[in-house]
C-alpha positions as CSV (number, residue, x, y, z in Angstrom):
1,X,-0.3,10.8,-74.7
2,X,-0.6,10.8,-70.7
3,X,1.9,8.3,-68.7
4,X,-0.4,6.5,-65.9
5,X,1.1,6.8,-62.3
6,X,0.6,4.5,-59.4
7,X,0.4,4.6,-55.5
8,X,0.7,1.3,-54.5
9,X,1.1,0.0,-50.3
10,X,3.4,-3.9,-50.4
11,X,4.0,-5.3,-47.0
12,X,5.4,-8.5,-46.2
13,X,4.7,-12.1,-45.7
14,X,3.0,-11.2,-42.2
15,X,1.8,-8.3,-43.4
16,X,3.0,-6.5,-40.5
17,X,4.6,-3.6,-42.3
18,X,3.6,-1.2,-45.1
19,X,5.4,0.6,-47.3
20,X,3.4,3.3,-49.8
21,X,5.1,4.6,-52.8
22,X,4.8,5.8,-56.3
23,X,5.5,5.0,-60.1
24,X,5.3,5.3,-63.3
25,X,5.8,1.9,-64.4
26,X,4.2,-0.6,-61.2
27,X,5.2,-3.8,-62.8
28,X,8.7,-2.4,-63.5
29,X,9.1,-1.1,-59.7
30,X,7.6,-4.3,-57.8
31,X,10.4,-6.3,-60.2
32,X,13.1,-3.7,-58.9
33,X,11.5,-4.1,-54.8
34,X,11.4,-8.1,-55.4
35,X,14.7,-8.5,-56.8
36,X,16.4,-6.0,-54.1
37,X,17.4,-3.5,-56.6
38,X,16.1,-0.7,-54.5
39,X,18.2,-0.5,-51.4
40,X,16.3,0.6,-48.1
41,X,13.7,-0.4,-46.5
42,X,11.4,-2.7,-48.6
43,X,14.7,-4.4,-49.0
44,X,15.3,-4.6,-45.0
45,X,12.0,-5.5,-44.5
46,X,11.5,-7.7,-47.7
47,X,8.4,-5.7,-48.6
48,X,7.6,-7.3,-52.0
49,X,3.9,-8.4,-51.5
50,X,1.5,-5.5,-53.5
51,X,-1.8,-5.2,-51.9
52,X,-3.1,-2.0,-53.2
53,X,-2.8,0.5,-56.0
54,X,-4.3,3.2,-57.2
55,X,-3.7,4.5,-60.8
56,X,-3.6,8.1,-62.1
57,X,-3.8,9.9,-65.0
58,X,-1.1,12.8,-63.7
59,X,2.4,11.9,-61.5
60,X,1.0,15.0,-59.4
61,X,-2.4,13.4,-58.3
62,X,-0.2,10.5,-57.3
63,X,2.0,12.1,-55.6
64,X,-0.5,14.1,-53.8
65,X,-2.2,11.0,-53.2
66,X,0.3,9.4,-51.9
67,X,1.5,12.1,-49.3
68,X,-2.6,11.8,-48.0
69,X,-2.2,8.3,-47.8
70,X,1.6,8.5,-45.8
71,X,-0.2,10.8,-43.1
72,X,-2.4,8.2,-42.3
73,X,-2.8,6.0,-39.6
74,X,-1.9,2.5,-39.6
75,X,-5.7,1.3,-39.3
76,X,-6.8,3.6,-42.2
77,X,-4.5,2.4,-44.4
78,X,-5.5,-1.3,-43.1
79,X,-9.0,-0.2,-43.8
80,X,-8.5,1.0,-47.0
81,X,-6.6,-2.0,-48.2
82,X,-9.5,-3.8,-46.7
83,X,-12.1,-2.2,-48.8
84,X,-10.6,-3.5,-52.0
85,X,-8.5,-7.0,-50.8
86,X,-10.1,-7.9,-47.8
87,X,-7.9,-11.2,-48.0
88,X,-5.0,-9.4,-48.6
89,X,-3.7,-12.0,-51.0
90,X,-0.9,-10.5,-53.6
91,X,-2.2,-8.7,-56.4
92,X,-1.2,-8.9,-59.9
93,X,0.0,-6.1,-61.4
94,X,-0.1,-6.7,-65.4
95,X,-3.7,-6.3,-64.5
96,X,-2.8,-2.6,-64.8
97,X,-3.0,-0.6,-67.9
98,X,0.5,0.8,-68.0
């Protein structure tokens, strides 16, 4: 059987800041960044808004996908967060097949 991973980018209620990490379980983590169970900096920041994700068949791919995404700049991650929630209004993520 093969365990879907996730990247997924949450800012916050400004979206001012990004944060870009990865998962096995998205629902499970964006509980554990909402509810401050995570300590760091989505918790300083109260990152808890998801605006992105992408899902993957293999943690590697996601991981590799997410180091791509980390180097970055600012405006291509805006754009590319653009390109698929041009409102950037939260998404939901039971949506996902985990």
């Amino acid at each position: 059987m093969i365990k879907q991973s996730y990247i997924y980018i949450l800012t916050n209620r400004n979206n001012s800041v990004l944060y870009i990490g990865v998962t096995s379980s998205l629902e499970k983590r964006l509980f554990e960044h909402r509810n401050h169970l995570i300590p760091g900096f989505t918790s300083k920041y109260h990152l808890h808004k998801l605006v992105y994700y992408e899902q993957f068949d293999h943690i590697e791919n996601a991981i590799a996908r997410e180091k791509q995404l980390k180097g970055k700049t600012r405006a291509k991650k805006e754009a590319l967060i653009n390109s698929l929630n041009p409102s950037w209004s939260e998404l939901d993520s039971s949506l996902c097949s985990e």
